[in-house]
PyMOL commands that place a pseudoatom at each C-alpha (Angstrom):
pseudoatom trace, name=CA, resn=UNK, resi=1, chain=A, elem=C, hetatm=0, pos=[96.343, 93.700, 113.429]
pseudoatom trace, name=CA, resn=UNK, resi=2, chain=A, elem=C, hetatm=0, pos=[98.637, 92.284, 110.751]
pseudoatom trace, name=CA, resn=UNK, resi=3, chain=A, elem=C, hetatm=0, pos=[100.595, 93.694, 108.490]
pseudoatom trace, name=CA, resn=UNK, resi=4, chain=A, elem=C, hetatm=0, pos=[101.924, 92.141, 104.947]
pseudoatom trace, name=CA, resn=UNK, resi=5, chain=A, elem=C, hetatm=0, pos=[103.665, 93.593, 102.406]
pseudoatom trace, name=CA, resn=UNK, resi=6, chain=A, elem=C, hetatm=0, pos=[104.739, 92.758, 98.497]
pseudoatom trace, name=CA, resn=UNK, resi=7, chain=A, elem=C, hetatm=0, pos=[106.553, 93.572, 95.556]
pseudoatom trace, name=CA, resn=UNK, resi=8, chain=A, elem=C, hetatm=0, pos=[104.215, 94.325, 92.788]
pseudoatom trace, name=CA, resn=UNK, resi=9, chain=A, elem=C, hetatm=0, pos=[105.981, 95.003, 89.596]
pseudoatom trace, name=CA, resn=UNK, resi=10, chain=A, elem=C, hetatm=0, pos=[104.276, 96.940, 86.170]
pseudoatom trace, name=CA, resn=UNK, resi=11, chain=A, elem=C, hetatm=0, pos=[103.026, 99.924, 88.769]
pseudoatom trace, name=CA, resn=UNK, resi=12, chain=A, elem=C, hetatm=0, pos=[103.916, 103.301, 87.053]
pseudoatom trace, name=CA, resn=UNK, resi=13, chain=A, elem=C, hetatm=0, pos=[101.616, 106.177, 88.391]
pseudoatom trace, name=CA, resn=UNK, resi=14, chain=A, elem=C, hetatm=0, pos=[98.838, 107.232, 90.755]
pseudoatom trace, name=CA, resn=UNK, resi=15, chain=A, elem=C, hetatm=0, pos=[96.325, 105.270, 88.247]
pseudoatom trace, name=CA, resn=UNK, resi=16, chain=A, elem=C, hetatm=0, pos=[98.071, 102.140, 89.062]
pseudoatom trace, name=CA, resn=UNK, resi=17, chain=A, elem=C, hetatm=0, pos=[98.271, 102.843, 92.676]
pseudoatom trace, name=CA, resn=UNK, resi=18, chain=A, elem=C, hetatm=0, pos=[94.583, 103.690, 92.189]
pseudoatom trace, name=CA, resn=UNK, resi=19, chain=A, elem=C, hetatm=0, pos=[93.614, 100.385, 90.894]
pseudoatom trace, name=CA, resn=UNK, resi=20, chain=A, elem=C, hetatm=0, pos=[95.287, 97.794, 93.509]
pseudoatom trace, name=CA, resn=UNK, resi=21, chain=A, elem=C, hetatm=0, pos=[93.616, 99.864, 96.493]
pseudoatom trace, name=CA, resn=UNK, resi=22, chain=A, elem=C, hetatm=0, pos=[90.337, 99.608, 94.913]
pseudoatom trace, name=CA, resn=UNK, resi=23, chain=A, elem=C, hetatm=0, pos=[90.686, 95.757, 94.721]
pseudoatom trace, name=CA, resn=UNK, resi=24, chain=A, elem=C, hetatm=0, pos=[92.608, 95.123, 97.976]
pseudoatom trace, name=CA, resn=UNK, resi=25, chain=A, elem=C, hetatm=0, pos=[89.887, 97.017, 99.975]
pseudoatom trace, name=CA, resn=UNK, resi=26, chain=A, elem=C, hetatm=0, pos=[87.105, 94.687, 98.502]
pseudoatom trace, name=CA, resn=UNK, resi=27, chain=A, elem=C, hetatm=0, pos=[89.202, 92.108, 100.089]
pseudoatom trace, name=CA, resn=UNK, resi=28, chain=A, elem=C, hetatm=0, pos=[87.596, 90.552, 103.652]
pseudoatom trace, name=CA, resn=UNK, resi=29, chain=A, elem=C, hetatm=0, pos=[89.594, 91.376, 106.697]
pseudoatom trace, name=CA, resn=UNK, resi=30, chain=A, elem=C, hetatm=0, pos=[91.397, 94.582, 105.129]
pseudoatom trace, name=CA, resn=UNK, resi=31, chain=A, elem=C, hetatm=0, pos=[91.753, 97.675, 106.411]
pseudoatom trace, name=CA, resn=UNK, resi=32, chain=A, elem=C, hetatm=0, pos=[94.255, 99.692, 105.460]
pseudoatom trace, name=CA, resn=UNK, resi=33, chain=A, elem=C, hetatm=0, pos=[96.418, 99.528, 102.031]
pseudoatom trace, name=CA, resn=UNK, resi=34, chain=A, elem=C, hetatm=0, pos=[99.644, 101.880, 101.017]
pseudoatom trace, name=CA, resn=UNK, resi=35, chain=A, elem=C, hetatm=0, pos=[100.869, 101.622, 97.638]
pseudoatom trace, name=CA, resn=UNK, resi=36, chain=A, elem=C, hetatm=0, pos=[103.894, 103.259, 96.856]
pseudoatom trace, name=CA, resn=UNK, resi=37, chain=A, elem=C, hetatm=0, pos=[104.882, 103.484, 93.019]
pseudoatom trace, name=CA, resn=UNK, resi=38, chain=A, elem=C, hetatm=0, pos=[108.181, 104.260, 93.455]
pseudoatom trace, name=CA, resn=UNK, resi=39, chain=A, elem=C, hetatm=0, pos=[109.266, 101.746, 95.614]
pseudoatom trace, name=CA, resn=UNK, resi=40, chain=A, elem=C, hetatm=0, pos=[107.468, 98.909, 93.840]
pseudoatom trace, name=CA, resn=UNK, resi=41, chain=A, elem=C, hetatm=0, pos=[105.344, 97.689, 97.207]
pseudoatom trace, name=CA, resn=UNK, resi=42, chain=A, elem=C, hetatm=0, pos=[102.822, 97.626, 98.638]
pseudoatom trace, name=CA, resn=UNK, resi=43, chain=A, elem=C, hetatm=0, pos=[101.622, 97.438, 102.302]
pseudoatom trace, name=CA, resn=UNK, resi=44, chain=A, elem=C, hetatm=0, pos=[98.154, 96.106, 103.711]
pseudoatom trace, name=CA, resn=UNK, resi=45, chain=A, elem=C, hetatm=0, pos=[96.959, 95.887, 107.106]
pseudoatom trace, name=CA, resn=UNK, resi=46, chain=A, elem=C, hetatm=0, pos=[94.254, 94.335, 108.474]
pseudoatom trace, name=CA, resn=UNK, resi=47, chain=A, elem=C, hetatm=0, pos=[92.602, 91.390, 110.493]
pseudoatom trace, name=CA, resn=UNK, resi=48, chain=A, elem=C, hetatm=0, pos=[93.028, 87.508, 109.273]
pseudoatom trace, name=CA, resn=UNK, resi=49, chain=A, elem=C, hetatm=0, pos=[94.723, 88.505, 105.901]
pseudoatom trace, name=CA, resn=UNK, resi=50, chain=A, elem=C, hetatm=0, pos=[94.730, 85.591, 103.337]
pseudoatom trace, name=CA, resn=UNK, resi=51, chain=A, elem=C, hetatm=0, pos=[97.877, 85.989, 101.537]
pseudoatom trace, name=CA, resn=UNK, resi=52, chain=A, elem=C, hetatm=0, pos=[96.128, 84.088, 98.442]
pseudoatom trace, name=CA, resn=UNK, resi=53, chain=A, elem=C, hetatm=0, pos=[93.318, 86.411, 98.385]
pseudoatom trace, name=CA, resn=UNK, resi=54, chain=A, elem=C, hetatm=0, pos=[95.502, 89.870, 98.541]
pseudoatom trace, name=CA, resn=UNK, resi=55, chain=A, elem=C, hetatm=0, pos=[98.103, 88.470, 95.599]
pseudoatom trace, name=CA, resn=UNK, resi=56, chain=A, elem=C, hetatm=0, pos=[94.837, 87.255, 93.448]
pseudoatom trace, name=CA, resn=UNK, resi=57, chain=A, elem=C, hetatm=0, pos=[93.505, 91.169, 93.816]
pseudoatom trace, name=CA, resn=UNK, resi=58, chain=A, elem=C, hetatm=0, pos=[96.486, 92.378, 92.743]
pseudoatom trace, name=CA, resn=UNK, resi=59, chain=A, elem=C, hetatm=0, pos=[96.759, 90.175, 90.030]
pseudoatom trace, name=CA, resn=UNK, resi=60, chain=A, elem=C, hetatm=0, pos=[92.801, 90.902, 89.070]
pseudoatom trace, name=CA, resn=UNK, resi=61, chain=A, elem=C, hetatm=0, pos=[93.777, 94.903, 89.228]
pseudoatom trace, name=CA, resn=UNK, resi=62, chain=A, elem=C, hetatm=0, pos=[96.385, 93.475, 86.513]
pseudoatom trace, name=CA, resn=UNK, resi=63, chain=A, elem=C, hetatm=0, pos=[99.739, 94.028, 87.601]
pseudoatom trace, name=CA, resn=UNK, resi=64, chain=A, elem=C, hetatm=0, pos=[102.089, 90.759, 89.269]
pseudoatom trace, name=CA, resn=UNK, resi=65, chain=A, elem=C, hetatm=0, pos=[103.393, 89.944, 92.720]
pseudoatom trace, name=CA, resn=UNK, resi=66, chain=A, elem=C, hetatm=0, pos=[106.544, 87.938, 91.991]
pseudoatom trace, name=CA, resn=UNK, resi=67, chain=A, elem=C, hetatm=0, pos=[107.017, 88.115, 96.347]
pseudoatom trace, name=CA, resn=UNK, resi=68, chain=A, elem=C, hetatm=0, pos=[106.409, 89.120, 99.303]
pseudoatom trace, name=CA, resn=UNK, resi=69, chain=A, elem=C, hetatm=0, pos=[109.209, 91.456, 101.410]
pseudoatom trace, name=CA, resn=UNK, resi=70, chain=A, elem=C, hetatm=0, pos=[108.926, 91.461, 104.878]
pseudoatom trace, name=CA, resn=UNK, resi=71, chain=A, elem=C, hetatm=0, pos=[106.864, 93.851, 106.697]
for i in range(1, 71): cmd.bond("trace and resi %d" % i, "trace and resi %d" % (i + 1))
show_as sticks, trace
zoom trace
């Protein structure tokens, strides 16, 4: 299972958090997300993770991913 994690930036409450789940799960290969607000991340894991794929959901749930921190 891998793991990958960003920075998203623009998150501000459990609406937000809401949102980038819902697109990240529709993503192939995912099976777990964590978003947490406060920190500004968040965490997916899952099986062959495109790393294009999981920044274009975020971007789609409308928020940006200016990187990715290490898992």
């Amino acid at each position: 299972m891998a793991r990958m994690k960003f920075t998203v930036t623009g998150m501000s409450c459990g609406h937000c958090a809401a949102s980038i789940k819902e697109e990240l799960t529709g993503v192939p290969g995912v099976s777990e997300v964590d978003v947490d607000v406060a920190a500004g991340t968040v965490a997916v894991e899952g099986t062959d993770l495109d790393d294009a794929l999981l920044r274009a959901a975020i971007v789609e749930a409308g928020y940006e991913v200016p990187g990715t921190v290490a898992a």
